[in-house]
N, C-alpha and C positions, 0 to 999 in steps of 0.2 A: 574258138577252135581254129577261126584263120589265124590268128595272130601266133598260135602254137605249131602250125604248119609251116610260116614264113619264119619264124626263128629256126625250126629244125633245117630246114631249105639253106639257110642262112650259114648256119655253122658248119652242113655238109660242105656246102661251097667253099667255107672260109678253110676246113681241113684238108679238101682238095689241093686250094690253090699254098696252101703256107710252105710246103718245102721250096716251090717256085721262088718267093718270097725270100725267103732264109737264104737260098743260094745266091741273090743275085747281093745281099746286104752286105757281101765280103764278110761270112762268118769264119770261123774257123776248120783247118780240115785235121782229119786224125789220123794215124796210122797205126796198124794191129799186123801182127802179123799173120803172113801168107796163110790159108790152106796150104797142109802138104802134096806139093805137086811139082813133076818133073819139069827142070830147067836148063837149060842147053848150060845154064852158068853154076848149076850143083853138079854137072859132070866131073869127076875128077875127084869130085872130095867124096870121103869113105860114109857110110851111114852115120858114126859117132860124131863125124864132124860135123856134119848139115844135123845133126840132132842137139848136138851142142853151140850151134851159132843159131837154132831155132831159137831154144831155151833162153841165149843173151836178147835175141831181137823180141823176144815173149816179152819178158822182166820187164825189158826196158819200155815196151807198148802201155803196159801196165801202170807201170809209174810214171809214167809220158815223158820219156828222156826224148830231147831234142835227135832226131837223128845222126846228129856229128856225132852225141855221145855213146850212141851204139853204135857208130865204127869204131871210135876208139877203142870201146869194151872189146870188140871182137877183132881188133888189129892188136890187142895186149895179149888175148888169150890165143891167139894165129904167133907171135910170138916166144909165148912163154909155152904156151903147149902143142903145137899147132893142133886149135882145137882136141884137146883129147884130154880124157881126166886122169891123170897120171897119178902112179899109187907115192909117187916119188919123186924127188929133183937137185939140186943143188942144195947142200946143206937138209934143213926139214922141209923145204918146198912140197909142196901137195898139191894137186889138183890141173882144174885147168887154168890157175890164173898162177899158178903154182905160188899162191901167200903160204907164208910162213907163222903158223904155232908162237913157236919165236919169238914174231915180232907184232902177237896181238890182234892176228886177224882169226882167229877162233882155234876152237882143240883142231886136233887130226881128224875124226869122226866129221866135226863140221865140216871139213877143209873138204873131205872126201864129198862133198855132196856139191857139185856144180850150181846150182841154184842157189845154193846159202853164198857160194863163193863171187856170184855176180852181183846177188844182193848187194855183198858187202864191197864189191871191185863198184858199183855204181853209190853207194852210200859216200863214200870215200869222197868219189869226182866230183857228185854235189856238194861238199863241204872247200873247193877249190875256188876263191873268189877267182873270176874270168875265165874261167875252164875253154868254155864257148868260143875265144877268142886266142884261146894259144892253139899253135901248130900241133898237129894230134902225138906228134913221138913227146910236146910238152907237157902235153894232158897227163897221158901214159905214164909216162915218168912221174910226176906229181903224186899219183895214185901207189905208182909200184915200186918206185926207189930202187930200180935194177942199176945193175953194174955197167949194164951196158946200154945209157939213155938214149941213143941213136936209133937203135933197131927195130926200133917200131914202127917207125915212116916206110920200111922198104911194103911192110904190109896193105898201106892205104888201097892200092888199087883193089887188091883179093877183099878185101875188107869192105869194101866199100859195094861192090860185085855179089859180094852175100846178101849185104843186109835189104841193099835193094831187091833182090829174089825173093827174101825173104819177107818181105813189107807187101802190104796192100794198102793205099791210100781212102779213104773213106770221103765219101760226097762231102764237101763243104759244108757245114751245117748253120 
């Protein structure tokens, strides 16, 4: 019976102390995104927007996209839509990443659903050998093949400004 005491004793303590442990081993940390709550840096953007740069920094928690690559997601679609899900765009452009039917990134139906359309804007970036290491309007481009491969750099700072609002970093584990 003691020897069933000191082991329970044992393990209490051992569950106690393990997060202690974990943290100091330089494990890994995570990030999910925010609870919704006001931030001096979603002033200025409309509801659709902070709902649709929520949605990108979600997806991307999800799939554990490095955080460069949800700026970029969200400096493509500050860009091409400024955040917003457009019923329309240049040529058959759609949505917020405004892909195009067209050119094989789904039907219209699809296009229209912001979530399928980051899916597939983050499916894309991971099939980029170096993604990680090109400048984000190089990313960007890669992914979207606009007319205009420049334009996406002027976004970094607002882009950048979201995602972090958006993001909460999670204990080391």
């Amino acid at each position: 019976m003691r020897a069933l005491f000191v082991t329970a004793i044992a393990v209490l303590f051992a569950f106690l102390i393990s997060p202690l442990v974990r943290a100091d081993a330089g494990g890994e940390c995570t990030t999910a995104p925010a609870p919704a709550v006001s931030s001096p840096v979603l002033k200025g953007w409309s509801d659709e927007q902070v709902s649709n740069a929520r949605l990108i920094v979600t997806i991307g928690a999800e799939r554990k996209i490095p955080s460069e690559g949800v700026v970029i997601a969200v400096a493509t679609a500050l860009q091409e839509s400024s955040l917003r899900n457009l019923r329309g765009g240049d040529r058959d452009s759609i949505g917020l990443f405004q892909q195009r039917p067209s050119q094989g990134w789904g039907t219209p139906r699809q296009l229209s659903d912001p979530a399928y359309q980051t899916r597939k804007f983050y499916d894309k970036l991971l099939k980029i050998d170096g993604w990680q290491g090109m400048r984000l309007t190089e990313a960007a481009q890669a992914v979207q093949i606009s007319a205009f491969p420049d334009a996406y750099e002027k976004h970094t700072p607002a882009a950048t400004s979201l995602v972090e609002a958006l993001t909460i970093t999670a204990p080391c584990v």
